[in-house]
C-alpha positions, 0 to 999 in steps of 0.5 A, a space after each residue: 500500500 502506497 500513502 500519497 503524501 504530496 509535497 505542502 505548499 501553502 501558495 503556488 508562488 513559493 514553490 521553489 528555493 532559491 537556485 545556486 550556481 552549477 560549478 562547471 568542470 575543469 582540468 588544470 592537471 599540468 604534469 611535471 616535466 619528468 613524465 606523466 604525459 600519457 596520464 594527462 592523455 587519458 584523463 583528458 579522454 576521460 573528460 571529453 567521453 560522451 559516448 555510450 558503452 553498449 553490446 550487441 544485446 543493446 540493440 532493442 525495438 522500442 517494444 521491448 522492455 530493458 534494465 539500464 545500468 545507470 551507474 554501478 559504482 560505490 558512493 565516491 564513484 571510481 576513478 578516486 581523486 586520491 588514486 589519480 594525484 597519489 604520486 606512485 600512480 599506483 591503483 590500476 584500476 583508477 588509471 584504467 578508469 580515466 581511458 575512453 569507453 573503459 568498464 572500470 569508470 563507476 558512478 553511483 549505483 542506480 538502474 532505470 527500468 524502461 517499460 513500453 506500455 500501449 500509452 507509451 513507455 515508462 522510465 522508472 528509475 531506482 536511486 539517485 544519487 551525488 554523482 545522477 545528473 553526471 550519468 544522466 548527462 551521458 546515457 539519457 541523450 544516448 538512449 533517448 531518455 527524457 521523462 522520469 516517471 517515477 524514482 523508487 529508493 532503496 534507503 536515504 544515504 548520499 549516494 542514493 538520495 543525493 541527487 533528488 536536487 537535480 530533477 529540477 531539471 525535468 520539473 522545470 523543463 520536461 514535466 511537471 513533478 515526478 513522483 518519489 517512492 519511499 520507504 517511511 524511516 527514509 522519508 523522515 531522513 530527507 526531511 531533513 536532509 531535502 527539507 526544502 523539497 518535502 515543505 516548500 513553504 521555506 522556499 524563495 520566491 522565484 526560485 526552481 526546485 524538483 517538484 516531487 510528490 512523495 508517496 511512502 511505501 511499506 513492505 507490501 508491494 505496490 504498482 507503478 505505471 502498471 508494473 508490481 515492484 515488491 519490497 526486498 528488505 535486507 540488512 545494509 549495515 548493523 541495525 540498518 534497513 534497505 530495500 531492494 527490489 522484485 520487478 517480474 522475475 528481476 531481482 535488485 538489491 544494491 546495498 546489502 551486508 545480510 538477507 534476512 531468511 524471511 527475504 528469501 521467499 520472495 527471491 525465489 524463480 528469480 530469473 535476473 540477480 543484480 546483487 551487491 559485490 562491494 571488492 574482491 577479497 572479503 565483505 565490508 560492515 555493510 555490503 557484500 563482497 564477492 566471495 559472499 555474494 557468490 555464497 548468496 547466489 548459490 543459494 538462491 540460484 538465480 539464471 543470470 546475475 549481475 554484480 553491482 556496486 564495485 569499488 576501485 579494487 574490483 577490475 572489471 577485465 580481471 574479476 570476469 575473467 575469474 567469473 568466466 572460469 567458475 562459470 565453467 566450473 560450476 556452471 554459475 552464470 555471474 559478471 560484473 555490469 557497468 555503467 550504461 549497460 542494457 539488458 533486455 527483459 520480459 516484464 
């Protein structure tokens, strides 16, 4: 059951905050005279890439339903500041990161579900994080993605909620509000932390924020746009609550350090797994890492999964090519996902 609970407004003319300055993007990395001219190169590409990453399976008719990896990373996005000015240039996969079209560049963790329906399709996207308008900007003109009809949150940290600022831009110019699921304890979080989007009443005269009509969710499932989506609680931390998702046979969960066994029944037929793998060699506090998001996918056996939220020690040529083999070997079919991935479902 969904409780609508809109945004308050008190008159129309005080429905927006006042607005501040975008800070544009430069890149003032001048190399030292000994060397260091082939990173500038690659951080210079890094920059100017537009264009999308996609397979041959990213060739879909417009009835098609799809999952599009928005972005797969932890919240500081890969590459990391400190690996690209520590002197010994010594993370491999933040230099990677920096090259052209390269699968190691991570930005928040976030999907969007594109649904056709007879009125058209619908885009559903699920976190939006500090680093969403970056993603944005690259695979919604990429794509052809411009409505937003609604965002689905997983739980209130930055790198989920962090972005709810910049759908002011679709508010503004594209439509006329978008519609924010969310579970309750979140609400109450983003009422302070986006306090200024959930009571309007506190915003300058003339100014332009998102217009969001927020609707909470419980544990029940609930429709959007004619498409069930059911509540996947899992622990993100000690004491914790976040949700993942089931849409169809498409199970989401991106932030996860332990799945409660009463999750389990909802995970079953589950035909896609997008699962949380944090690093390579053990499990954090709070997400999974890959040994025990393998031990998860065993147990609930899922026909393909996809690994997201990979910080800068997971490799992506390196971690699929190890998948690759235990694919062979016990006939799991797991890789990791990267941003602006496509799959196509059957929703």
């Amino acid at each position: 059951m969904v409780q609508f609970l809109g945004t308050i407004r008190p008159s129309p003319c005080l429905s927006s905050f006042a607005t501040y300055n975008h800070r544009q993007v430069y890149s003032p990395i001048t190399a030292p005279k000994n060397g260091f001219l082939s990173f500038r190169r690659m951080f210079k590409a890094y920059l100017q890439s537009s264009s999308p990453t996609t397979d041959a399976s990213s060739q879909l008719s417009s009835e098609q339903s799809e999952v599009i990896f928005i972005g797969t990373g932890t919240s500081e996005g890969i590459p990391r500041v400190s690996c690209l000015t520590n002197p010994l240039k010594s993370c491999e996969v933040c230099l990677k990161a920096v090259e052209l079209g390269n699968k190691n560049r991570r930005l928040n963790t976030s999907i969007l579900v594109r649904h056709p329906r007879s009125s058209g399709s619908s885009n559903i996207l699920i976190d939006a994080g500090k680093f969403f308008y970056h993603s944005a900007l690259k695979w919604f003109p990429a794509y052809g993605i411009r409505t937003l009809d609604a965002v689905i949150i997983t739980h209130s940290h930055a790198d989920a909620i962090g972005g709810l600022d910049d759908l002011r831009d679709w508010t503004n110019n594209v439509q006329s509000h978008i519609p924010i699921y969310v579970p309750e304890r979140d609400f109450e979080v983003m009422k302070k932390t986006h306090y200024y989007l959930v009571d309007t009443s506190v915003v300058q005269p003339g100014a332009a924020v998102s217009e969001l009509q927020f609707k909470i969710i419980h544990e029940d499932p609930f429709s959007v746009h004619d498409l069930k989506f059911t509540p996947l609680p899992v622990w993100h931390g000690h004491g914790y609550r976040s949700f993942g998702y089931r849409f169809g046979n498409i199970c989401y969960i991106s932030d996860v350090s332990e799945i409660p066994e009463e999750t389990y029944p909802l995970l079953r037929d589950c035909e896609l797994l997008i699962m949380d793998a944090l690093r390579p060699d053990r499990s954090s506090s709070t997400h999974f890492g890959l040994p025990r998001a393998l031990e998860e996918v065993r147990k609930i056996r899922p026909k393909r999964t996809l690994f997201t939220g990979m910080m800068h020690l997971m490799d992506h040529e390196k971690v699929n090519a190890y998948l690759m083999k235990l694919k062979e070997a016990e006939g799991l079919d797991a890789q990791l996902s990267y941003d602006g991935l496509r799959v196509p479902v059957a929703l």
